[in-house]
PAZAPA-4460 file (N, C-alpha, C; in steps of 0.05 Angstrom, whole numbers, plus 32768, in hexadecimal, padded with zeros to 4 digits):
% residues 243
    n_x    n_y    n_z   ca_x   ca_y   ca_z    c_x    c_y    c_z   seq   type   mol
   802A   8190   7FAA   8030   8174   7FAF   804C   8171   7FBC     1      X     A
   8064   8182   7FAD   8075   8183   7FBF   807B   818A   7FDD     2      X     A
   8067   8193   7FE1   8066   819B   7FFE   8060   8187   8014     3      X     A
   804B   817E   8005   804A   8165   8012   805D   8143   801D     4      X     A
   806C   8144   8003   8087   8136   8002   8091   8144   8022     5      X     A
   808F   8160   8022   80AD   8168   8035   809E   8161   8055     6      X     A
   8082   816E   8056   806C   815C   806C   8074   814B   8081     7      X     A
   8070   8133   805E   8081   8114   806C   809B   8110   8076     8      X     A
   80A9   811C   8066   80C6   8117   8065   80C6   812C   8087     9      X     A
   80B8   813A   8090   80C0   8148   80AA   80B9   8134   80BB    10      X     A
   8096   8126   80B9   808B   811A   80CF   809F   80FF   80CF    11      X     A
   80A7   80F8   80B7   80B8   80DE   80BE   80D9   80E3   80CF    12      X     A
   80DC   80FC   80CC   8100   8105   80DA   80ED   8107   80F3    13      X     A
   80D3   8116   80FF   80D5   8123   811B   80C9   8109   8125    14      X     A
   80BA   80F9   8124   80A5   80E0   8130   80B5   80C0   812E    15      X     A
   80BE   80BB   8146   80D2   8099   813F   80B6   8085   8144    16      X     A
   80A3   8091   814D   8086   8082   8157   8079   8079   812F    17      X     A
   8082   808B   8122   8082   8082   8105   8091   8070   80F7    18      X     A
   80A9   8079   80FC   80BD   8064   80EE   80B7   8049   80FC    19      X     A
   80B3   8048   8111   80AC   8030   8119   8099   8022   810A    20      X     A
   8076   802F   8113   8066   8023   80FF   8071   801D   80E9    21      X     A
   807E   8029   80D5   807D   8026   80BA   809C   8012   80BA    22      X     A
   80B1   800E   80C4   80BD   7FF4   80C7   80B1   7FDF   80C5    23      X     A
   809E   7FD6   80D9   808B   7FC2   80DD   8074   7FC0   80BC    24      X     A
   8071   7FDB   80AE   8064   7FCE   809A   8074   7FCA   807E    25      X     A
   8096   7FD4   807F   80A5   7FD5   8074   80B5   7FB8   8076    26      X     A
   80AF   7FAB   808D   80B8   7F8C   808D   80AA   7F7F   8088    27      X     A
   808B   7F7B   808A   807F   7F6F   807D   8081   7F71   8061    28      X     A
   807C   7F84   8055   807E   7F84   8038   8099   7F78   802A    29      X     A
   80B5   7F78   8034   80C8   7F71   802A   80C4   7F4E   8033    30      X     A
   80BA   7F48   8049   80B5   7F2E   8053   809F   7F1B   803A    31      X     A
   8096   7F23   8027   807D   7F1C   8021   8088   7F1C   7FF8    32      X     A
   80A9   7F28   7FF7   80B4   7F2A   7FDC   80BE   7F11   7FD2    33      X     A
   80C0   7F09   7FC0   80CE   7EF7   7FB7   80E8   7EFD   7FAB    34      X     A
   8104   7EF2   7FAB   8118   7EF4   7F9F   8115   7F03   7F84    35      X     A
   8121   7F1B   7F84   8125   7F22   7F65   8123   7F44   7F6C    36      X     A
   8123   7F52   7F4B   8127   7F6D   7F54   810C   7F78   7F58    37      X     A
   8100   7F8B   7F66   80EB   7F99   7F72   80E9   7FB7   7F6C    38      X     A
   80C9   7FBF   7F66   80CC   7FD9   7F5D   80B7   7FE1   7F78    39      X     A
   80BC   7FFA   7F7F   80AE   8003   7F91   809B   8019   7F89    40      X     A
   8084   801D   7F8C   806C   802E   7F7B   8065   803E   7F96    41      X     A
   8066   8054   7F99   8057   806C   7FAA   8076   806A   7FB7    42      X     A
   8089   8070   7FB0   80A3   8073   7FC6   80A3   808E   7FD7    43      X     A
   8096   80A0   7FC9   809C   80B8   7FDD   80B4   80C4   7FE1    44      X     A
   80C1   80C8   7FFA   80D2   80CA   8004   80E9   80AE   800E    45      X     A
   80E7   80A0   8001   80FD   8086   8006   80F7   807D   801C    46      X     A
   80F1   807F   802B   80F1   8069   8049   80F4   804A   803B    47      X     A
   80E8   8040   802C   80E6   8023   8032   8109   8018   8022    48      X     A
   8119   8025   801C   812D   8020   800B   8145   801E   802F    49      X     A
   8137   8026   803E   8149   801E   805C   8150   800B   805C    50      X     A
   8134   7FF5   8054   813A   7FD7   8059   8138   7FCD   8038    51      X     A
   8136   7FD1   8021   8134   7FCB   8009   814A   7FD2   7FF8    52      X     A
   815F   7FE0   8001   8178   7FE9   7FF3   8170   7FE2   7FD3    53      X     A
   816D   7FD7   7FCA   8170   7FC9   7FA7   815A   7FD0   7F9E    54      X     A
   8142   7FD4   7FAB   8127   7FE5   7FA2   8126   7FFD   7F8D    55      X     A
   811D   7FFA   7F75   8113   800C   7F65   80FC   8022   7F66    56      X     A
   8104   8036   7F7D   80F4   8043   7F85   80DD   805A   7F70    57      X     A
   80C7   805E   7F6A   80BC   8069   7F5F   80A2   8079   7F6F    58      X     A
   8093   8088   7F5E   8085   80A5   7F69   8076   80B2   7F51    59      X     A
   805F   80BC   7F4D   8054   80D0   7F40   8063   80EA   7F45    60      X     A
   8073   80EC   7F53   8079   8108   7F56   8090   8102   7F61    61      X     A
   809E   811C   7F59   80C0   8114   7F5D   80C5   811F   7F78    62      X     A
   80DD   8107   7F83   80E4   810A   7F98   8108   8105   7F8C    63      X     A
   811C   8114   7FA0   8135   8107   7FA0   813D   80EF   7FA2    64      X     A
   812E   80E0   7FB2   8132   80CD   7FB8   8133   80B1   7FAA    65      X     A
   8117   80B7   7F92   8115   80A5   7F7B   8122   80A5   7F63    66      X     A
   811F   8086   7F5A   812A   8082   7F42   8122   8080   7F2C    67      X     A
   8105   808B   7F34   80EC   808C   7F12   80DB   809B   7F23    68      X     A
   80D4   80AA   7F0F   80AC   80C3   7F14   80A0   80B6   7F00    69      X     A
   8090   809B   7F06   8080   8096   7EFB   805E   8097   7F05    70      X     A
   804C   8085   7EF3   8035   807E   7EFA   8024   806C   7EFC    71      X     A
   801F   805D   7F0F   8026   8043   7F15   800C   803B   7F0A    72      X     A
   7FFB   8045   7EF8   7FE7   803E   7EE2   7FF5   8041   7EC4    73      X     A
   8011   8047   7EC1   8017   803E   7EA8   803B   8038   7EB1    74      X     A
   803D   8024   7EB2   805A   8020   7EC1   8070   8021   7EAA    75      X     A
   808B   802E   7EA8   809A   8035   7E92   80AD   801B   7E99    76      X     A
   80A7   8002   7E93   80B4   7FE5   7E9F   80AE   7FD3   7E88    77      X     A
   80C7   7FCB   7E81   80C6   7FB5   7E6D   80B1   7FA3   7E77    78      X     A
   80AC   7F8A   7E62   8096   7F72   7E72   80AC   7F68   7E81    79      X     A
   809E   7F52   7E93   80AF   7F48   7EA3   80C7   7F4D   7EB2    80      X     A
   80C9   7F6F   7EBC   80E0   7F7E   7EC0   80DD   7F7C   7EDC    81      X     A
   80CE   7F6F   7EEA   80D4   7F6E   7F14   80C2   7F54   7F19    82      X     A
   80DE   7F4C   7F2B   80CC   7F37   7F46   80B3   7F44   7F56    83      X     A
   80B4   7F54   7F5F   80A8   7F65   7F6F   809E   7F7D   7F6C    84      X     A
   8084   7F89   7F74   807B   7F9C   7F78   8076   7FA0   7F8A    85      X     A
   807F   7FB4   7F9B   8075   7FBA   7FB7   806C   7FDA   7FC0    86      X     A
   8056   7FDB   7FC6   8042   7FF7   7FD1   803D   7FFC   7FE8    87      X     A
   8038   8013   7FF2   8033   801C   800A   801F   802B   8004    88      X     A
   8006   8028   800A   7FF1   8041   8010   7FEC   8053   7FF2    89      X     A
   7FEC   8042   7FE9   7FF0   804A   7FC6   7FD1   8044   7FAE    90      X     A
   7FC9   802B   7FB4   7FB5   801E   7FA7   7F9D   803B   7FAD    91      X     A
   7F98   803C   7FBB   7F80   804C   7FC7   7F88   806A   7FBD    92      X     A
   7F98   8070   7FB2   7F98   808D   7FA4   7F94   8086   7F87    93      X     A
   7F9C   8069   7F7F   7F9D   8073   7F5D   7F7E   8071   7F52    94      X     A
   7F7C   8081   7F40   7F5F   808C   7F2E   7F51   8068   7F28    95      X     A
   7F61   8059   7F13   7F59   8049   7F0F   7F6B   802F   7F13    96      X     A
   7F68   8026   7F30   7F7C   800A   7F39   7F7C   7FF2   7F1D    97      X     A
   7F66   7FF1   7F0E   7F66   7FD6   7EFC   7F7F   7FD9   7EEC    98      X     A
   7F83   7FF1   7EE9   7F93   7FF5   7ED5   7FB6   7FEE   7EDE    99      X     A
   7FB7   8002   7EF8   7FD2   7FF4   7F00   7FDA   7FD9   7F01   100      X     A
   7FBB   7FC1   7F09   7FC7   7FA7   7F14   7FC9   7F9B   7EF5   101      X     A
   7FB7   7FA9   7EE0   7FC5   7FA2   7EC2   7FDB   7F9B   7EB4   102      X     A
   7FE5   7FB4   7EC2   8001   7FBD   7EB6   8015   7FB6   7ECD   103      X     A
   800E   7FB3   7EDD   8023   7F98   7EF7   8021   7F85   7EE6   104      X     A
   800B   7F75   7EE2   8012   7F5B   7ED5   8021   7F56   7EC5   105      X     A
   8020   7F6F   7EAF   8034   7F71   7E96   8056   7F70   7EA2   106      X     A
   805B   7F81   7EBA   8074   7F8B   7EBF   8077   7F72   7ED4   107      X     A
   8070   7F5E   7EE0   8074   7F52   7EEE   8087   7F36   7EE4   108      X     A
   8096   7F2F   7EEA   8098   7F13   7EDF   8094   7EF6   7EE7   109      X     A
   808C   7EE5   7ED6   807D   7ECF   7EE2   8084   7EC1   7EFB   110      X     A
   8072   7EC0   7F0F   806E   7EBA   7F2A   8077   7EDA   7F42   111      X     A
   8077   7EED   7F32   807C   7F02   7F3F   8069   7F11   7F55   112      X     A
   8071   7F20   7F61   8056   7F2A   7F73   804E   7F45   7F78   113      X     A
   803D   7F4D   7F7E   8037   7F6D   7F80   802B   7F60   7FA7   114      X     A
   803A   7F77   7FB2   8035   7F78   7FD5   8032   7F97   7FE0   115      X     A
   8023   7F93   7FEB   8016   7FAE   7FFA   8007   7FB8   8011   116      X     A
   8008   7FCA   801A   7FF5   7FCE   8037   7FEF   7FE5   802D   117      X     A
   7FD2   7FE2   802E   7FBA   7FF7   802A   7FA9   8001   8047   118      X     A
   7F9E   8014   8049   7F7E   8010   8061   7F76   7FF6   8060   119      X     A
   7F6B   7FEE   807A   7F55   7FD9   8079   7F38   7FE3   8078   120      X     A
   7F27   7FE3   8072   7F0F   7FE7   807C   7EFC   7FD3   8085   121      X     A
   7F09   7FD0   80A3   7EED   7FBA   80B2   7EE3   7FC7   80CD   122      X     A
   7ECF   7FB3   80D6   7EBB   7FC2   80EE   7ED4   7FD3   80FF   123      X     A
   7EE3   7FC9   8102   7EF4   7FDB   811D   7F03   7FF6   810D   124      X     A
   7F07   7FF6   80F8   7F18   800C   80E7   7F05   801A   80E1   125      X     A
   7EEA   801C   80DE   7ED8   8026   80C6   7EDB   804A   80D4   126      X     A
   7ECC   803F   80EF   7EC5   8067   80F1   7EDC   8078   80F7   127      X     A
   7EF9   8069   80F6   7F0F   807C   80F7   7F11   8082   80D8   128      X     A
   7F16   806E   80C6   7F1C   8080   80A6   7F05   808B   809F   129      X     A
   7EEC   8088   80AC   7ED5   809E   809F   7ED2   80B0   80AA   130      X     A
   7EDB   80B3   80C3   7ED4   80CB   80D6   7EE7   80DE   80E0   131      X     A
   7F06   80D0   80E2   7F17   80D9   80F0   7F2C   80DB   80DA   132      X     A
   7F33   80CC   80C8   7F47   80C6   80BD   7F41   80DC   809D   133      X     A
   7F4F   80ED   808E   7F44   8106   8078   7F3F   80FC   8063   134      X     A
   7F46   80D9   8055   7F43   80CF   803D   7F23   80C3   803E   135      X     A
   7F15   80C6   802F   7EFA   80BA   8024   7EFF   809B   8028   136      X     A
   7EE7   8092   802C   7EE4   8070   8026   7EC8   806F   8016   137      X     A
   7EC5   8068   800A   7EB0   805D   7FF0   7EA1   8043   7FEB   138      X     A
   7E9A   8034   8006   7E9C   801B   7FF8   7E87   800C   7FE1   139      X     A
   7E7A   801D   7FD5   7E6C   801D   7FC2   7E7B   8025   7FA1   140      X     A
   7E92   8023   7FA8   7EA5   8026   7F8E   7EA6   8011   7F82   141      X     A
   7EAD   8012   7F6C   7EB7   7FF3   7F5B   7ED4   7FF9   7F54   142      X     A
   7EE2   7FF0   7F64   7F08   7FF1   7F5E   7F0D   7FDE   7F47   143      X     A
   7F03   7FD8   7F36   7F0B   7FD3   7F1B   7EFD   7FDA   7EFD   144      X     A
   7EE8   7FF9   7F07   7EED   8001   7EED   7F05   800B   7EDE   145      X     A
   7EFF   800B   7ECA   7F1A   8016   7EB3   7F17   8034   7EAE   146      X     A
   7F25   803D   7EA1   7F25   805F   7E94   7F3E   8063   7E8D   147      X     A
   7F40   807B   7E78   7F5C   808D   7E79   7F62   80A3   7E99   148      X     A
   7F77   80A4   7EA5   7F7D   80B3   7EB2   7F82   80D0   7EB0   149      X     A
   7F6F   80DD   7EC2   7F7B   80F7   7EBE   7F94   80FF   7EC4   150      X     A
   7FA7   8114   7EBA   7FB5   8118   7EBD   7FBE   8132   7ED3   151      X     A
   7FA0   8141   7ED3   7F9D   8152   7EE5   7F94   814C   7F00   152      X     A
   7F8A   8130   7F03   7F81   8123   7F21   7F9D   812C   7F34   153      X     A
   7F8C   8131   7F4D   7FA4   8132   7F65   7FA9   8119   7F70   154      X     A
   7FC6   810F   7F70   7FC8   80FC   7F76   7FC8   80F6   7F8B   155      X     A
   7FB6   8104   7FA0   7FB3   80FD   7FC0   7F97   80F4   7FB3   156      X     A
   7F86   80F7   7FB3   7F6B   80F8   7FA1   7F6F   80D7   7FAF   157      X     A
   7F57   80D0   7FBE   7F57   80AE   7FC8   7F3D   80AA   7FCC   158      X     A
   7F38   8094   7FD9   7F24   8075   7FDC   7F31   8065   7FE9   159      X     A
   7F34   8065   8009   7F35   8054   8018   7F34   8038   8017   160      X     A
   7F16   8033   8004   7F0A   8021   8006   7F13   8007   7FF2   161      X     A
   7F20   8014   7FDC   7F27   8001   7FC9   7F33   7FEE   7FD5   162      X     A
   7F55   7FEA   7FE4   7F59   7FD2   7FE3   7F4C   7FB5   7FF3   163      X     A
   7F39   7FC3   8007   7F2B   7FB8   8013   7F0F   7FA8   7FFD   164      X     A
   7F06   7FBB   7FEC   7EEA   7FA9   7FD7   7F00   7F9C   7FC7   165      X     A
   7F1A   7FA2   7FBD   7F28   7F89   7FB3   7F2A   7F72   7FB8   166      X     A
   7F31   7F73   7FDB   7F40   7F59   7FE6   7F22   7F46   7FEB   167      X     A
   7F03   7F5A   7FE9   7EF5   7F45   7FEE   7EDC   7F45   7FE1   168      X     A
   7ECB   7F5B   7FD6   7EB1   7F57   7FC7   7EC3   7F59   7FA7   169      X     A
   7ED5   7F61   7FA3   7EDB   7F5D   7F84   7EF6   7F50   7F7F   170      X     A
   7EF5   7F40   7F8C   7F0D   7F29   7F89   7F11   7F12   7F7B   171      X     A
   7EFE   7F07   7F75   7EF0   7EFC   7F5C   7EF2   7F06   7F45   172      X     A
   7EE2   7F22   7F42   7EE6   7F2C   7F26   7EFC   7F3C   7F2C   173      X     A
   7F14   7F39   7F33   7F2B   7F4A   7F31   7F3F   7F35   7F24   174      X     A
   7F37   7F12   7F28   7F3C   7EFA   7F1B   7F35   7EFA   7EF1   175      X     A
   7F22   7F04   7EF7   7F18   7F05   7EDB   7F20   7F14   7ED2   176      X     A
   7F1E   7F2F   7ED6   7F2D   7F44   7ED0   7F4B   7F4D   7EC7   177      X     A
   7F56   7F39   7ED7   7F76   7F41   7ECF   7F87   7F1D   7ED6   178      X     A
   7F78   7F13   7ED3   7F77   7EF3   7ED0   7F96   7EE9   7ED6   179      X     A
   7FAD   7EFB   7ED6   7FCB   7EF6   7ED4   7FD6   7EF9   7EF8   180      X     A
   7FC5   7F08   7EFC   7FC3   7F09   7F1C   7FB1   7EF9   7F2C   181      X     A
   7FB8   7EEA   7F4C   7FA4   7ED9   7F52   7FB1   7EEC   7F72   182      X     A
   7F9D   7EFD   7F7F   7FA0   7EFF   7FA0   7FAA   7EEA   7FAE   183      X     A
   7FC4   7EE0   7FB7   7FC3   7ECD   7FC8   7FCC   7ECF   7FE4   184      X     A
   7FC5   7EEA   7FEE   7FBB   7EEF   8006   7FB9   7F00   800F   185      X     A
   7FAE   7F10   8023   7FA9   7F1B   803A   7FA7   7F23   8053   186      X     A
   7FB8   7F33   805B   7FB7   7F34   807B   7FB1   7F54   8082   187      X     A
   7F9E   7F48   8096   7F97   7F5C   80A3   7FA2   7F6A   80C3   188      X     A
   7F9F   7F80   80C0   7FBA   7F78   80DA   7FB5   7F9B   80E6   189      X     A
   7FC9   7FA3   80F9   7FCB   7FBB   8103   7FB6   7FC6   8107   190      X     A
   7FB6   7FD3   8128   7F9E   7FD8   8136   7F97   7FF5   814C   191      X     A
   7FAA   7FF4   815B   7F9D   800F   816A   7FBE   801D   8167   192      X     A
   7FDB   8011   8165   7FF4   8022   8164   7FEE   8034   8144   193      X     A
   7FE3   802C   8131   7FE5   803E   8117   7FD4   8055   811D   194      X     A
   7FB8   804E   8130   7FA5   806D   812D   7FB2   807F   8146   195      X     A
   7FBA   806F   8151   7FC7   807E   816B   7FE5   8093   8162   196      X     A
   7FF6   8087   814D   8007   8095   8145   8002   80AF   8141   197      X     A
   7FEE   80B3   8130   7FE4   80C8   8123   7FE9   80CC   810F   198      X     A
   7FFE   80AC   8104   800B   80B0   80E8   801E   80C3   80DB   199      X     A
   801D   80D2   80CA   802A   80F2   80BE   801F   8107   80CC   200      X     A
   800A   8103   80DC   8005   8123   80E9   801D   8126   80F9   201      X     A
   801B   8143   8107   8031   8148   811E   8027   813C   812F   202      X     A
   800F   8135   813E   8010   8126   814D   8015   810B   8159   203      X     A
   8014   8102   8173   800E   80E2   8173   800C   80DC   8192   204      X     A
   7FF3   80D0   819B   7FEF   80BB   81AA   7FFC   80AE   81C1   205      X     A
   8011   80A1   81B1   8022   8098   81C5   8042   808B   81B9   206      X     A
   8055   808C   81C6   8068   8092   81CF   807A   807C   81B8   207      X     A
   8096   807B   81AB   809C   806B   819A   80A1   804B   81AF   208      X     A
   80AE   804C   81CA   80AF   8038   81DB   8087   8027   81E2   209      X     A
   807D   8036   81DF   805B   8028   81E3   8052   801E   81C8   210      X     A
   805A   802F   81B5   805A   8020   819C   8061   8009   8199   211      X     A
   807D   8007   81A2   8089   7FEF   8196   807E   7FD0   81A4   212      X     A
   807B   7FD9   81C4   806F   7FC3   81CA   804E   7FBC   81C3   213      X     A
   8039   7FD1   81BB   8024   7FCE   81AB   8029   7FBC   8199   214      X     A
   803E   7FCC   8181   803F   7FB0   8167   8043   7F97   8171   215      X     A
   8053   7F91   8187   8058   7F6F   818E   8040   7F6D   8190   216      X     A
   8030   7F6C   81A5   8016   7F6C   81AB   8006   7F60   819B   217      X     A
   7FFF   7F74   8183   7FF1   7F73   816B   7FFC   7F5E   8158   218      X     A
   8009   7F51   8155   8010   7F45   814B   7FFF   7F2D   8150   219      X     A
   800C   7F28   8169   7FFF   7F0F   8178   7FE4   7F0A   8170   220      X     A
   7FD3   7F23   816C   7FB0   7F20   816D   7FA4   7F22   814F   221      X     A
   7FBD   7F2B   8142   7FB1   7F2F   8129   7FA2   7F1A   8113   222      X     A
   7FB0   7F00   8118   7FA0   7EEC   8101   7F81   7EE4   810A   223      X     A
   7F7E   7EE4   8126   7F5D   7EE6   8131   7F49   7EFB   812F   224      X     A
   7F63   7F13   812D   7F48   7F2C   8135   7F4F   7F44   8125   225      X     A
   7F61   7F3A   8108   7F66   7F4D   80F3   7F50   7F50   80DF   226      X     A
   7F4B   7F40   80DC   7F31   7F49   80CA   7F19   7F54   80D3   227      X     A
   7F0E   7F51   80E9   7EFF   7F5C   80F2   7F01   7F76   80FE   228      X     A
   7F1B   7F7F   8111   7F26   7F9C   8116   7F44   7FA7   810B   229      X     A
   7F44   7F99   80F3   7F65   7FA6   80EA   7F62   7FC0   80DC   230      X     A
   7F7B   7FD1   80E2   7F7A   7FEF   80CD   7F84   7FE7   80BC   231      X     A
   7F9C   7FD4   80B2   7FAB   7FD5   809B   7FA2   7FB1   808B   232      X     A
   7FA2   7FB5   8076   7FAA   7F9D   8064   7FC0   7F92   804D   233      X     A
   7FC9   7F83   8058   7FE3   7F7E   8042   7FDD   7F72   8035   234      X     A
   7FD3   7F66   8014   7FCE   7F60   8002   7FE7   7F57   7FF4   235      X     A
   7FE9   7F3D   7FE5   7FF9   7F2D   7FD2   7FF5   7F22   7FBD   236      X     A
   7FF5   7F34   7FA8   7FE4   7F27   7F8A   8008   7F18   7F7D   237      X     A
   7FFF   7F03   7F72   800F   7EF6   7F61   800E   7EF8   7F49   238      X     A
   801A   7EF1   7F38   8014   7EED   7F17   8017   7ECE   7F10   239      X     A
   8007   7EC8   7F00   8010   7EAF   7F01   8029   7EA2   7EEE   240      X     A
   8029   7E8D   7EF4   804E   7E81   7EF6   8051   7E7B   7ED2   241      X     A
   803A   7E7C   7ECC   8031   7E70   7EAA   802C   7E86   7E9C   242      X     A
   8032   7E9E   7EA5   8027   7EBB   7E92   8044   7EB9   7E82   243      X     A
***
């Protein structure tokens, strides 16, 4: 697993066609926080603490960089201990998601928020994360059964598909379910500069200057034609203001 850490931490020093992408999903997510202190879940290698300085960075697996190795299905957080939760690419690896947005609710404090960008899975994304892209999509899963976690699972171990049957066939019962949280939104967004990067591989596509004017681009088109061809989704669960 550590090896992997060092991977990233290479493809993010040699590729600026990355830092870019991931700025752009690193401002949205700080764009989308509310006032107060914030814990960060899947930190990795720190990148998002560039623009989050005050961020409580955390990780299943230790990195220098963080300030907790935790597990973001049993959070070591007083109740009410953050404004904010914020994830990157995280939901879609854990064993059992019901459990983390559980125990967010608990660690959250009232009117607080959990924010994130996951995969999308719609018509224009589908045959890159099933065909091209190495993580599974499932969409025949149910992202809110329960269980104990193994402790021997690899934590790359994923399902594409979860935050996507969250944000829309089990969004309803994800209300019932953890009743302290209400989704209050969704965006769907990012389109041909993320598969073109190549992401963490060594490779990429095209160029950090074609990037950048892509993201303007995409921007522009995204509230018409994100749901139907977006790769990424940013997701905003709240707690409510009365817990």
């Amino acid at each position: 697993m550590g090896e992997n850490l060092s991977d990233f931490r290479t493809s993010w020093d040699r590729k600026p066609v990355l830092r870019t992408i991931y700025s752009d999903y690193f401002t949205r997510l700080a764009e989308h926080c509310i006032p107060g202190r914030t814990l960060e879940i899947g930190g990795g290698i720190g990148n998002l603490k560039e623009l989050l300085p005050d961020v409580v960075s955390s990780d299943i697996q230790f990195s220098p960089s963080l300030d907790i190795v935790a597990d973001a299905q049993c959070l070591p957080a007083q109740k009410n201990a953050f404004a904010n939760i914020v994830m990157l690419d995280v939901l879609h690896h854990l064993e059992f998601p019901v459990r983390f947005l559980k125990d967010a609710a608990r660690t959250l404090e009232p009117g607080g928020r959990i924010v994130m960008i996951e995969p999308a899975i719609t018509p224009g994304s589908t045959l890159f994360y099933r065909f091209i892209h190495h993580e599974p999509v499932c969409m025949s899963a149910d992202p809110l059964i329960d269980g104990v976690p193994d402790p021997e699972r690899d934590p790359y171990d994923s399902n594409q598909a979860i935050p996507t049957l969250l944000a829309t066939k089990y969004r309803s019962k994800q209300e019932q379910i953890v009743p302290e949280l209400k989704l209050i939104q969704s965006q769907w967004f990012s389109f041909v500069a993320y598969p073109m990067s190549g992401g963490f591989k060594p490779w990429s596509l095209i160029s950090d200057g074609i990037a950048r004017r892509v993201l303007k681009l995409e921007s522009l088109i995204e509230r018409p034609l994100g749901r139907m061809f977006g790769f990424r989704l940013l997701s905003v669960f709240e707690k409510k203001a009365t817990s």
